[in-house]
N, C-alpha and C positions, 0 to 999 in steps of 0.2 A: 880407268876407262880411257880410251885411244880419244885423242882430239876429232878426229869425226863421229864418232860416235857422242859423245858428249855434246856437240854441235847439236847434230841430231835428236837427241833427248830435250835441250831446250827448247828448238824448234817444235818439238813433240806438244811441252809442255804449255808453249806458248798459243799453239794453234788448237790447242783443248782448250784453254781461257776462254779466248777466242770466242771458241762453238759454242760451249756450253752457255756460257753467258747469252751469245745473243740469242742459240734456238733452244736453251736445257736441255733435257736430258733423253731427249730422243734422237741428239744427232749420231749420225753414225761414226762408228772409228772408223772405215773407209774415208770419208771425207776428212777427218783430225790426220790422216797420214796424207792425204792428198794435200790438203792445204798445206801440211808441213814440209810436202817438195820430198816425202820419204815413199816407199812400200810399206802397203799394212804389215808382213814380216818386220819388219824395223819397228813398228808400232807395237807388235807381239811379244819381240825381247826385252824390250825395255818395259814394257807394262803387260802382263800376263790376261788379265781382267779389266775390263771398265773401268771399274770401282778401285783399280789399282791406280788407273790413270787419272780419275778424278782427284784422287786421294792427294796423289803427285801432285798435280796441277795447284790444287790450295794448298798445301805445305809451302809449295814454291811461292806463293805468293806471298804466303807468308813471312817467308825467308830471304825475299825482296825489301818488302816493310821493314822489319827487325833489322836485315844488316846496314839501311837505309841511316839508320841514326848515327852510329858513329862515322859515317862517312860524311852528312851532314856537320857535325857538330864538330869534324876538324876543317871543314870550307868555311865554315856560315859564322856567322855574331851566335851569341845561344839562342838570342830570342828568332833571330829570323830561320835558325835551323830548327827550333822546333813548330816554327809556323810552315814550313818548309816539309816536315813530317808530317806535320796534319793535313795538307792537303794530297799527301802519299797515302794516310789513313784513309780518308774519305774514295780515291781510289779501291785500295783493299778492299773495303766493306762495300763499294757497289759494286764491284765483282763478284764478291762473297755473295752478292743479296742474286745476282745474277747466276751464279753458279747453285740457289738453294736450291732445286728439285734436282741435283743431282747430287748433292752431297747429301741428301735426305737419303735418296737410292744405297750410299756406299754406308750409312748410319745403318740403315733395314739389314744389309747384310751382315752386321756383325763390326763395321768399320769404326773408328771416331777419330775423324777429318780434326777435331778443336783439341784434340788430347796436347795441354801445354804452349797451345793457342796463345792464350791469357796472360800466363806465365811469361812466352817470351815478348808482347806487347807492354805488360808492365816495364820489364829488364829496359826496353828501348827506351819506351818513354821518361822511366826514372833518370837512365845518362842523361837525356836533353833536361829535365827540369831541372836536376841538382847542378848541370853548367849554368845553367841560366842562375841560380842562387846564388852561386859561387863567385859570378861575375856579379851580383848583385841588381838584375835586371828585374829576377822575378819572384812571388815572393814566398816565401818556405812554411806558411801554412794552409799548405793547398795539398793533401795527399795524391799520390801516383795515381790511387784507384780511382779518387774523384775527377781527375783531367779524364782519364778515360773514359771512366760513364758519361760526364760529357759530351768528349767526341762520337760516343756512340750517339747518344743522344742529336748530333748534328746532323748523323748519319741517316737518322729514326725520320725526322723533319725537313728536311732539303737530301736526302742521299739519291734522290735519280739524279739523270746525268742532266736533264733541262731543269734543273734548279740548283747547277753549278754555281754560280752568280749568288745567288743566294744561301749557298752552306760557305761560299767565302767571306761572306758577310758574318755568317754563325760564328766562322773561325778565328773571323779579326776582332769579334768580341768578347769572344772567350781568352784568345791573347792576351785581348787590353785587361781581362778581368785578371788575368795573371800577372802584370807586370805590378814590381816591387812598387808601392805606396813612394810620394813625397810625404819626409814627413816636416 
């Protein structure tokens, strides 16, 4: 794909988050191509359907979170890069919560927006906890799938965006529940 064009798809994909999130899933793609500084044309090649663009739009997001890890975990300490994740998590999922009557719409037709969802949230998360082990920060029986139920669980209980302040508090406890024991 040409460098403008690829611009143009992020912008695309960004200015769907965007919409969708704040008005779901009756905003128009006229305005996802306006806001994105494109022609709805430009909006049509790269997303055929709606449901193609929603579909895009949470994958990307997806694919933001998941490559987020090891980008983290060669900057950070282990522990503060996977504290550092989780408040990337908690983004994710209130976009995710923001984008559901649309991705409900792209599920009715036939779609599945979470196919390996799971899968590569585990893959991220497992890097940052096994460096944190490894450096000896945090402690190795705590399975992959429990931190996540978890954070979803953070997510569940403080996930709007005015009770930020308080899912960082969820975040910094579930941390501390994770750091290696003195023994």
């Amino acid at each position: 794909m040409r460098a403008d064009a690829q611009r143009n798809r992020e912008r695309l994909l960004d200015a769907a988050v965007n919409a969708f999130t704040r008005e779901g899933p009756d905003v128009t793609l006229e305005s996802v191509a306006k806001a994105a500084g494109v022609g709805i044309g430009t909006l049509y090649r790269h997303f055929p359907t709606r449901e193609a663009l929603v579909e895009a739009a949470y994958r990307n997001e997806l694919s933001r979170l998941c490559d987020a890890a090891p980008e983290l975990a060669a900057t950070l300490p282990p522990d503060r890069a996977l504290r550092a994740w989780m408040d990337r998590f908690l983004d994710y999922m209130t976009t995710k919560h923001g984008m559901a009557d649309a991705l409900r719409a792209v599920i009715a037709s036939g779609g599945n927006p979470y196919a390996h969802s799971r899968d590569r949230m585990l893959d991220a998360l497992d890097g940052l906890l096994t460096a944190g082990i490894t450096a000896g920060l945090l402690r190795r029986d705590v399975s992959t799938d429990d931190v996540l139920v978890a954070l979803s669980g953070v997510t569940l209980a403080a996930g709007k965006p005015d009770q930020r302040t308080q899912a960082g508090r969820l975040l910094d406890l579930l941390l501390d529940g994770l750091r290696q024991r003195a023994r």
